[in-house]
C-alpha positions, 0 to 999 in steps of 0.5 A: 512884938509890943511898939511902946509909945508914950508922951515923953520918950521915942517909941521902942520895941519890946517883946521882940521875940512874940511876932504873933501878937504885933501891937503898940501901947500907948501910954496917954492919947495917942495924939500925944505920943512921940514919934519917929522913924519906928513908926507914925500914926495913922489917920484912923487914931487907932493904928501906927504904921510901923516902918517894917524895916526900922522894927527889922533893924530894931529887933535884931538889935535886941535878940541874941545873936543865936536867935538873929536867923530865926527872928528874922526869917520869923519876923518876914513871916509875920510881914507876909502874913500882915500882907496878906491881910491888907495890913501893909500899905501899897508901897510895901514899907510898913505895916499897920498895928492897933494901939492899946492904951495902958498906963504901965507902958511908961514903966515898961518902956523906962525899963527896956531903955535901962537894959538897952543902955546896959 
């Protein structure tokens, strides 16, 4: 599951179906980026808390509907797991996820938005 994040767009999810690689990318500074009720950043300026039950709802979205069992016994999986690590804070709602900086996140967030509005 890959948060994208850019200046000019709400964050989105790609990639939704690879819970063992959970990351943002961001495409410019991060302090830039736009936010919302998918995630925040986090005080250390290179992690996003992401909102575990706003990226649950997300990813169903985009899964087919065969797969929506699998992705979410898999996805509360990787929660227990991220747990168990320290990466989920003290309330239990979201989960922290390193940010990588790219320049084709940009491009890659126009095009899950166009399938999405298909």
């Amino acid at each position: 599951m890959i948060v994208l994040l850019s200046p000019d767009a709400p964050p989105s999810l790609t990639d939704v179906t690879r819970l063992d690689r959970l990351h943002a990318e961001c495409r410019g500074s991060l302090g830039a980026a736009c936010f919302g009720d998918l995630c925040a950043p986090a005080d250390d300026g290179v992690h996003i808390w992401l909102d575990i039950t706003a990226a649950r709802t997300a990813g169903v979205a985009l899964v087919d509907d065969d797969e929506r069992a699998d992705f979410t016994s898999r996805f509360d999986e990787m929660v227990a797991y991220a747990a168990s690590k320290g990466w989920v804070n003290d309330a239990g709602t979201h989960l922290s996820a390193h940010v990588q900086q790219t320049a084709q996140t940009a491009q890659t967030a126009q095009t899950v938005q166009e399938a999405g509005a298909s």
